[in-house]
C-alpha positions in Angstrom: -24.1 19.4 -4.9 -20.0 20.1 -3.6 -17.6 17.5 -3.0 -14.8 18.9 -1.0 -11.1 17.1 -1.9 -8.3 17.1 0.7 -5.8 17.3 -2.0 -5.6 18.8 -5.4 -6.7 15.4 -7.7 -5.8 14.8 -11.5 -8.2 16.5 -14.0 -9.7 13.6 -15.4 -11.7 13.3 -11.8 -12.6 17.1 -11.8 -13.9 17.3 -15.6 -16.4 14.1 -14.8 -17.6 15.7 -11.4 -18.0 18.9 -13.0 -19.6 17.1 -16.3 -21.9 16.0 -13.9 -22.9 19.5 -12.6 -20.9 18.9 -9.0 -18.4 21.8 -7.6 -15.4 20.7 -6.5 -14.1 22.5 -4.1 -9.7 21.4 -3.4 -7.6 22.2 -0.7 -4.0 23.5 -2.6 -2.1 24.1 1.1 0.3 21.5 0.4 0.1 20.7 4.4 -2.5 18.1 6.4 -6.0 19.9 7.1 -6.3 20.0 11.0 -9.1 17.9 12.2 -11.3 20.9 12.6 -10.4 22.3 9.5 -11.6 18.8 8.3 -14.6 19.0 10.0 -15.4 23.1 8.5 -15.1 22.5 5.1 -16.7 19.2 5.4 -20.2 20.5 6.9 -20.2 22.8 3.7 -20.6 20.0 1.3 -22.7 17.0 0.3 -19.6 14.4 -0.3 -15.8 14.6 0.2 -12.9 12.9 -1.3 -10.1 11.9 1.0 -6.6 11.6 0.4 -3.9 11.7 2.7 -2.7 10.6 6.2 -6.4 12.5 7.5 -8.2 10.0 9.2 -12.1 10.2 9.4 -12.3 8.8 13.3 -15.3 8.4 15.3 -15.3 12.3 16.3 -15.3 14.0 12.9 -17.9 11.3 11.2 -19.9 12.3 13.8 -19.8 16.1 13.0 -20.2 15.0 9.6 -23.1 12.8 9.7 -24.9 14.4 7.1 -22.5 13.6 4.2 -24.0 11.3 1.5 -20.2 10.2 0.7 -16.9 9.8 1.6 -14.5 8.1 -1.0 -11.1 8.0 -0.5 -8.3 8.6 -3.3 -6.8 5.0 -2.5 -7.2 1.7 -2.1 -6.4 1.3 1.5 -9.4 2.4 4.0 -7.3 1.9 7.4 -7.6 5.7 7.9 -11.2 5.7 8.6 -13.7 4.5 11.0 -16.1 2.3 8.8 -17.8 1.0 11.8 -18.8 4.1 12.5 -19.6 5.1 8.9 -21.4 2.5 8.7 -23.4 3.1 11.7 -24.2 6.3 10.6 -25.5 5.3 7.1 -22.2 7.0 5.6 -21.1 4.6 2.4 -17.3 4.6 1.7 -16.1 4.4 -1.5 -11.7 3.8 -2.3 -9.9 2.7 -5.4 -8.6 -1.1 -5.3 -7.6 -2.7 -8.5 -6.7 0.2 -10.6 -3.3 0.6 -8.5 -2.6 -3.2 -8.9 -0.6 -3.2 -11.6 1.7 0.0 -10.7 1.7 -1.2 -6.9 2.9 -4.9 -7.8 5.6 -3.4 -10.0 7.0 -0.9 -7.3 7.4 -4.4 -4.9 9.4 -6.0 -8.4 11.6 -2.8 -8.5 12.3 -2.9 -4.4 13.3 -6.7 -5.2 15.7 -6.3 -7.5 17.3 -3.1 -5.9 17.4 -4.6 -2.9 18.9 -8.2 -4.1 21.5 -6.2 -6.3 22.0 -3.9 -3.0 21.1 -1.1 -6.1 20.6 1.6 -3.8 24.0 1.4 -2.2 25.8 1.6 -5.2 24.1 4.4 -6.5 25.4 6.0 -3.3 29.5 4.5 -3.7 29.0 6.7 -7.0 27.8 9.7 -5.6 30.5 9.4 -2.4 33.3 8.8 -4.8 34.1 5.8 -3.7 33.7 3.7 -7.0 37.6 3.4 -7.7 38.8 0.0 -6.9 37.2 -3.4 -7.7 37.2 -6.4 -4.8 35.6 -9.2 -6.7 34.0 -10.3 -2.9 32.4 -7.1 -2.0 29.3 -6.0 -1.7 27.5 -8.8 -3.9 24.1 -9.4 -4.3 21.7 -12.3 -4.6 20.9 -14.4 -7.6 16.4 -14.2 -6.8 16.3 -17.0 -10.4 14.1 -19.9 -9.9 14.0 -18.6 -5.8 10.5 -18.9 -3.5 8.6 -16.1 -3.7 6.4 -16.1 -0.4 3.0 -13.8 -1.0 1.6 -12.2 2.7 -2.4 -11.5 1.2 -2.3 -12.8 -1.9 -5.2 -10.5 -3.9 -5.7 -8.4 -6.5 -1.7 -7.0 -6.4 0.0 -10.1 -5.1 -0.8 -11.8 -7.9 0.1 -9.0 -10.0 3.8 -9.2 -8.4 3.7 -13.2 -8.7 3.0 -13.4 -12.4 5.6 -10.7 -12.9 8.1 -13.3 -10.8 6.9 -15.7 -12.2 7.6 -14.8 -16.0 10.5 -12.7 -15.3 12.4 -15.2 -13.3 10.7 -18.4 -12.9 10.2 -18.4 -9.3 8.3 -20.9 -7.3 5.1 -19.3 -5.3 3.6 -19.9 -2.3 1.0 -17.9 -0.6 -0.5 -17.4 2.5 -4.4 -15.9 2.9 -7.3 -16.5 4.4 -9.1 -17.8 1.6 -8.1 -20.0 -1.5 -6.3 -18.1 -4.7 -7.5 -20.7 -7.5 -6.6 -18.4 -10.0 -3.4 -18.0 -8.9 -3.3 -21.6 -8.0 -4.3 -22.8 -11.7 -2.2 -20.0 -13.8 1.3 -19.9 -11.4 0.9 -23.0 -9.8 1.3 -21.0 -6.7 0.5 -22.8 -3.1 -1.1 -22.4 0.0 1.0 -22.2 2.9 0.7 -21.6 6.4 2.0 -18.7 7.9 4.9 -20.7 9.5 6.1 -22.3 6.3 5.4 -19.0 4.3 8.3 -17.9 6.7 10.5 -20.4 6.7 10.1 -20.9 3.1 10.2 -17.7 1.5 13.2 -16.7 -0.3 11.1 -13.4 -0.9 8.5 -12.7 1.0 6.2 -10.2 0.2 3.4 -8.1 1.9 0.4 -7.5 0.5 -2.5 -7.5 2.4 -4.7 -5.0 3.8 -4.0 -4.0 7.3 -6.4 -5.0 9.9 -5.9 -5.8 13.9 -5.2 -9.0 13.3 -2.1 -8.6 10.9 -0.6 -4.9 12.5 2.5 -5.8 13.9 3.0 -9.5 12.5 6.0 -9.1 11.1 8.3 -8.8 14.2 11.5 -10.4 16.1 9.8 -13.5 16.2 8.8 -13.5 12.6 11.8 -12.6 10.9 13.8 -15.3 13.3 12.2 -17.7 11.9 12.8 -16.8 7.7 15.5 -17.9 6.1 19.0 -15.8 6.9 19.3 -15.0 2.9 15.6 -14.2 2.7 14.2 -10.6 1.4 11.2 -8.4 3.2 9.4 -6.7 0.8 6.6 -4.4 1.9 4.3 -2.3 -0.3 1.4 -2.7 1.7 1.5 -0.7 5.0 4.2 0.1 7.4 2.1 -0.7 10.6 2.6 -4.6 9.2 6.5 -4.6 10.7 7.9 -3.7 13.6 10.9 -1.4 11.9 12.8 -2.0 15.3 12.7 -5.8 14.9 13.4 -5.4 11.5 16.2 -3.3 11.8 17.9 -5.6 14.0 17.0 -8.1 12.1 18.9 -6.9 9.4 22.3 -5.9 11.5 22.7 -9.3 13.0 22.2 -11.1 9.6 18.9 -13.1 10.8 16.9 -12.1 7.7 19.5 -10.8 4.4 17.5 -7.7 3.2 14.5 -5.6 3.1 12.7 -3.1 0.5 10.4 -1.2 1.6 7.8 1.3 -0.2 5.7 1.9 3.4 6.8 2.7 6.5 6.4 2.1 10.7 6.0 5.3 11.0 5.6 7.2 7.8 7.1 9.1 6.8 10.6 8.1 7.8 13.0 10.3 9.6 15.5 11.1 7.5 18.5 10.1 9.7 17.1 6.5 9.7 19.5 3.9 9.6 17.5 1.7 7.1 18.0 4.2 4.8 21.9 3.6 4.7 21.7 -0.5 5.1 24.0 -1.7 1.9 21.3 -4.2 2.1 17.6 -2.0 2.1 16.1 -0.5 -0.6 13.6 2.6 0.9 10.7 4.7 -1.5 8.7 7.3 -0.1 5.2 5.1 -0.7 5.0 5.6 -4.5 3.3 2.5 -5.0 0.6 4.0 -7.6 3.2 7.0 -8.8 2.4 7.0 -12.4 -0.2 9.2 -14.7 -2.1 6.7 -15.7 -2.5 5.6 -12.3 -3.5 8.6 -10.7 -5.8 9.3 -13.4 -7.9 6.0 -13.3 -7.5 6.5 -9.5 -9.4 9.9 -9.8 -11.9 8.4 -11.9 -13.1 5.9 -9.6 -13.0 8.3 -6.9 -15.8 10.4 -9.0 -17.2 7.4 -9.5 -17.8 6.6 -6.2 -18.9 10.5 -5.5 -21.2 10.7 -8.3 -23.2 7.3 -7.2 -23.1 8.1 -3.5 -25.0 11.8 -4.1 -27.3 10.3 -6.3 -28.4 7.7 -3.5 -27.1 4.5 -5.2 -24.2 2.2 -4.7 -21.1 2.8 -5.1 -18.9 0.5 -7.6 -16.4 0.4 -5.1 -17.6 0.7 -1.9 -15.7 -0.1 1.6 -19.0 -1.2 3.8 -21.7 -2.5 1.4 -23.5 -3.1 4.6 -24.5 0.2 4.6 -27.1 -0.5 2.0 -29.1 -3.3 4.1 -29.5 -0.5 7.3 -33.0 -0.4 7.7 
């Protein structure tokens, strides 16, 4: 058995593969396969692991309908046609809940750069221009006992609320689809609709998965109606704002700041003007940046390789469906 990878993964995932008597076979061009390269190296194997901004449409599943498995090196699965995977009797596998903790503390660092306007100061120092003091310019927010408002408040919201929480007694409220009682018992947080999430939010953060019915909710119309000295956090996915309507959001002072680890598109132009706001905080989408991360990331992802070529289930699959075709 061969699992292709579409990037080079940590070792920890390649020693349990190979452990397991699977080739790996890694693509080391540090540029995106094209979608027929995709498809070529994918018809060699039994099982591929994803990573990327590839996306596994309609088209290439199709080519590849012999696969066993397709898991992706994340926790995000908007890249792929599970529809259509699952039509085809393809499981998907991705990596939830061992990125929660680095994720939810990426959102905490783009809150507190962006209510101390941290990224702009760095950038007075740099510019030479930290020589006189004005004790009215260029302050920040004080975010103590403030609202935090959670957008999909699962696994890494409430990661990013308890660490509120604790670190600054904040108040939560939530919206979601379905009740948090955990996070309803332990933070006392609250349900909200999405109209009072909005216009109670001090913070708000984004954290749910992207689906039709959220792309593009955060626009003009949503960020009129938050607070004028509220925050926009969002680690989740860029398609979620409209960066237009945030960006003029921003220059006519209807919402006070944004941080932003993902964005609409991605990656961002470099000549951007979010990136020079005194009031935005922007990361290249390094939500799950760290070793230990990564590692546990490509663990899981073998995980789901090894179970999905031996014919069973995966332990963390996108479609369980799959398993009740037939």
């Amino acid at each position: 058995m061969t699992i292709f990878s579409t990037r080079e993964i940590p070792e920890a995932g390649i020693r349990l593969l190979q452990d397991k008597g699977i080739k790996v076979v890694q693509w080391h061009e540090k540029r995106e396969l094209t979608q027929q390269e995709l498809i070529d190296n994918s018809k060699k194997v039994q099982g591929i692991i994803l990573s990327g901004r590839i996306k596994a449409d309609a088209e290439f599943l199709q080519e590849c309908s012999h696969l066993k498995v397709i898991s992706l090196f994340s926790a995000g699965f908007d890249n792929i046609d599970v529809a259509e995977a699952t039509k085809l009797g393809i499981p998907i596998g991705h990596t939830p809940d061992v990125l929660s903790k680095a994720t939810a503390d990426t959102a905490f660092l783009l809150l507190l750069a962006t209510s101390r306007k941290a990224f702009y100061h760095h950038r007075r120092i740099v510019n030479g221009d930290w020589d006189f003091f004005e004790p009215n310019a260029n302050l920040g927010i004080d975010i103590h006992g403030k609202t935090l408002g959670i957008f999909g408040l699962g696994n890494i919201g409430f990661e990013m609320a308890k660490l509120c929480k604790n670190a600054y007694g904040m108040n939560i409220i939530y919206h979601n689809r379905s009740t948090n009682e955990r996070a309803e018992k332990e933070l006392g947080a609250q349900k909200v609709s999405f109209e009072e999430l909005l216009s109670q939010s001090d913070v708000l953060s984004v954290h749910a998965n992207l689906s039709a019915g959220v792309q593009g909710i955060f626009n003009a119309d949503a960020f009129s109606a938050m607070k004028p000295t509220a925050i926009f956090i969002n680690t989740a996915r860029g398609q979620m704002h409209n960066e237009q309507d945030l960006k003029h959001a921003l220059e006519k002072g209807i919402i006070w700041g944004a941080g932003l680890d993902v964005t609409n598109p991605e990656p961002m132009d470099k000549d951007n003007p979010l990136l020079y706001m005194p009031n935005v905080a922007v990361l290249p989408h390094i939500g799950s940046y760290v070793y230990e991360t990564r590692d546990a990331m490509a663990l899981l992802a073998a995980q789901n390789c090894i179970a999905g070529l031996k014919g069973e289930k995966l332990p963390k699959c996108v479609n369980p469906e799959v398993y009740n075709r037939g």
